[in-house]
Kinemage of the C-alpha trace (Angstrom):
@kinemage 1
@onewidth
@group {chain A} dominant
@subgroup {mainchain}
@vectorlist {calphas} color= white
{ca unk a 1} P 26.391 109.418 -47.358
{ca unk a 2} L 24.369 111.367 -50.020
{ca unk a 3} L 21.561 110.926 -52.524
{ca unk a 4} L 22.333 108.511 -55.361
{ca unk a 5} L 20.842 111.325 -57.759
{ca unk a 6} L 23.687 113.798 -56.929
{ca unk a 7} L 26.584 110.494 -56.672
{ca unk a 8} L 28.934 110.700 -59.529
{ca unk a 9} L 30.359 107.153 -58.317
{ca unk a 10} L 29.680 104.562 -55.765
{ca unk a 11} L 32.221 105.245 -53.368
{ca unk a 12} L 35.141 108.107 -53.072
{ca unk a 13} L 39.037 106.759 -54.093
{ca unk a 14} L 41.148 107.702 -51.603
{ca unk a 15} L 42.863 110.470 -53.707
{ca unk a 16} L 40.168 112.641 -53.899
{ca unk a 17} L 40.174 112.950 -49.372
{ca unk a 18} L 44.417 113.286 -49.996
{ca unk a 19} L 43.694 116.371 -52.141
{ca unk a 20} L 41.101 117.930 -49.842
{ca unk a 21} L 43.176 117.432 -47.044
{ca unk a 22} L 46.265 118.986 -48.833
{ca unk a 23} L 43.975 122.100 -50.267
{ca unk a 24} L 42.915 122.282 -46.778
{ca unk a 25} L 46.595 122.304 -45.411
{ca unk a 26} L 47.619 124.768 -48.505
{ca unk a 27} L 45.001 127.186 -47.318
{ca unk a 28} L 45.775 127.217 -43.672
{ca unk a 29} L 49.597 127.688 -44.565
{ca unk a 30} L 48.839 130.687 -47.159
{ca unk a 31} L 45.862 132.314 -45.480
{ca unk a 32} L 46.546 136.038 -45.132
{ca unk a 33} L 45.204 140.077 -46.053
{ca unk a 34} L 45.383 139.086 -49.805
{ca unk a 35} L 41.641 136.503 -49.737
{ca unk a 36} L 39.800 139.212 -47.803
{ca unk a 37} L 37.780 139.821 -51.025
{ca unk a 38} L 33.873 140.188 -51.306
{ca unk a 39} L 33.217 136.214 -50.890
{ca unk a 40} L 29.489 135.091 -49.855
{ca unk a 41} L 29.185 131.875 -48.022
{ca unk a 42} L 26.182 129.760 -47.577
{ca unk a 43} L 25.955 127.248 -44.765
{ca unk a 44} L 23.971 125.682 -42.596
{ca unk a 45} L 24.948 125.886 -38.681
{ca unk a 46} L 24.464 122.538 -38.106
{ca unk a 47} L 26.746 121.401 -41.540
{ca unk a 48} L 28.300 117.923 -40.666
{ca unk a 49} L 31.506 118.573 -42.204
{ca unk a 50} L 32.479 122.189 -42.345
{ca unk a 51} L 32.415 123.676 -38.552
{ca unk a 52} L 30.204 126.545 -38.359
{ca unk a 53} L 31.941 127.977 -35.500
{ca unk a 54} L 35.242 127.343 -36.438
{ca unk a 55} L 34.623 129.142 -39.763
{ca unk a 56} L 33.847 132.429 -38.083
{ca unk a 57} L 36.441 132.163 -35.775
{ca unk a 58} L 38.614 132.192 -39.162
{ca unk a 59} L 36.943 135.022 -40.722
{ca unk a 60} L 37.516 137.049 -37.129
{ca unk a 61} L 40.952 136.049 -36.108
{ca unk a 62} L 42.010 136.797 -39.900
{ca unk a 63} L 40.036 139.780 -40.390
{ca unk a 64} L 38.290 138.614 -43.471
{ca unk a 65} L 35.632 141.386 -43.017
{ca unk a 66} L 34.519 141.309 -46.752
{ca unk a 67} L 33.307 137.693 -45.595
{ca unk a 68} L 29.837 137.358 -45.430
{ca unk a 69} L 27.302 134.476 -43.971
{ca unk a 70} L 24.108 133.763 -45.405
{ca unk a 71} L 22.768 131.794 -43.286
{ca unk a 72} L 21.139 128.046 -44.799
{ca unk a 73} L 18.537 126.057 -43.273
{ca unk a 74} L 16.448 123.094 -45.533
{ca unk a 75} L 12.687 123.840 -46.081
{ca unk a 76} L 9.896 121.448 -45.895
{ca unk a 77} L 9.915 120.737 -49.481
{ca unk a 78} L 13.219 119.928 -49.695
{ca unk a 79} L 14.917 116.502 -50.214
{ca unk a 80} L 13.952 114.308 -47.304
{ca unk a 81} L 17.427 113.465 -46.469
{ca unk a 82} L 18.961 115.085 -43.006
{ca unk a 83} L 22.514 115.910 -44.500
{ca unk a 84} L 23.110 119.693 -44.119
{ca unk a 85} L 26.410 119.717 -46.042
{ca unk a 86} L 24.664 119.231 -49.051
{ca unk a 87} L 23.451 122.654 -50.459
{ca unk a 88} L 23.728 122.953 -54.553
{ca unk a 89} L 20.490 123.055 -56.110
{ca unk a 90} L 16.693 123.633 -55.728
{ca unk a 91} L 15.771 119.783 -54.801
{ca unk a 92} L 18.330 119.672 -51.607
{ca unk a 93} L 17.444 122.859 -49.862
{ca unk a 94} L 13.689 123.701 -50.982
{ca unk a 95} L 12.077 125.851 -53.016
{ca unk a 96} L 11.872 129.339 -50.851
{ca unk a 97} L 15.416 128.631 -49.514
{ca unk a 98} L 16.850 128.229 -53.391
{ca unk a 99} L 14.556 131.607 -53.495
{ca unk a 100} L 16.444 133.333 -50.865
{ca unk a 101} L 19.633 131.960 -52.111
{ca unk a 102} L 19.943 133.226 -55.294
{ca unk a 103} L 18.639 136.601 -54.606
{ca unk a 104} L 21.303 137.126 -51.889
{ca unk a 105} L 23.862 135.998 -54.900
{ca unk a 106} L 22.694 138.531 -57.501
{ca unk a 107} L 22.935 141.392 -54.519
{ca unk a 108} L 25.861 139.992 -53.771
{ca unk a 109} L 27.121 139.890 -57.519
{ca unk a 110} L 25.812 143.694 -57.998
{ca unk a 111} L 27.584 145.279 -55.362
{ca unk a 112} L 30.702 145.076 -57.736
């Protein structure tokens, strides 16, 4: 369930969880050397959809050492809501969090 501000529709047609779960079974199939590329990924441990653990297990067991964490966790003034998945704008992870986000993206962007 998420906010009604960030909904696009009332519900989710069943084609749209076919095509993640197809992009999800493309990526484990193709996964190899050639996406070990300066990526930064924000997420919050406790995320209720993406497993934190099992997405460092990927990055070791493939070697995707140009994978980087930056770790997310909502501040106080953040929406009120207790989904963790959602992380895209100032409102749903806080002001000083949104801070910290988008410095580590320009650092991120600059070391290119």
């Amino acid at each position: 369930m998420t906010l009604a501000d960030y909904r696009a529709n009332n519900g989710t047609p069943m084609a749209a969880y076919n095509s993640v779960f197809e992009s999800v079974k493309h990526f484990n199939k193709n996964v190899n050397p050639a996406i070990n590329v300066p990526t930064l990924i924000f997420i919050d441990q406790q995320d209720e959809l993406i497993s934190y653990g099992g997405l460092k297990r990927l990055v070791k067991n493939e070697q995707l050492d140009q994978w980087k964490f930056h770790h997310v966790q909502k501040g106080k003034t953040g929406v009120k809501e207790k989904m963790r998945h959602l992380i895209i704008d100032e409102p749903s992870v806080g002001k000083d969090m949104w801070q910290e986000m988008r410095i580590a993206i320009i650092n991120h962007l600059l070391c290119f």
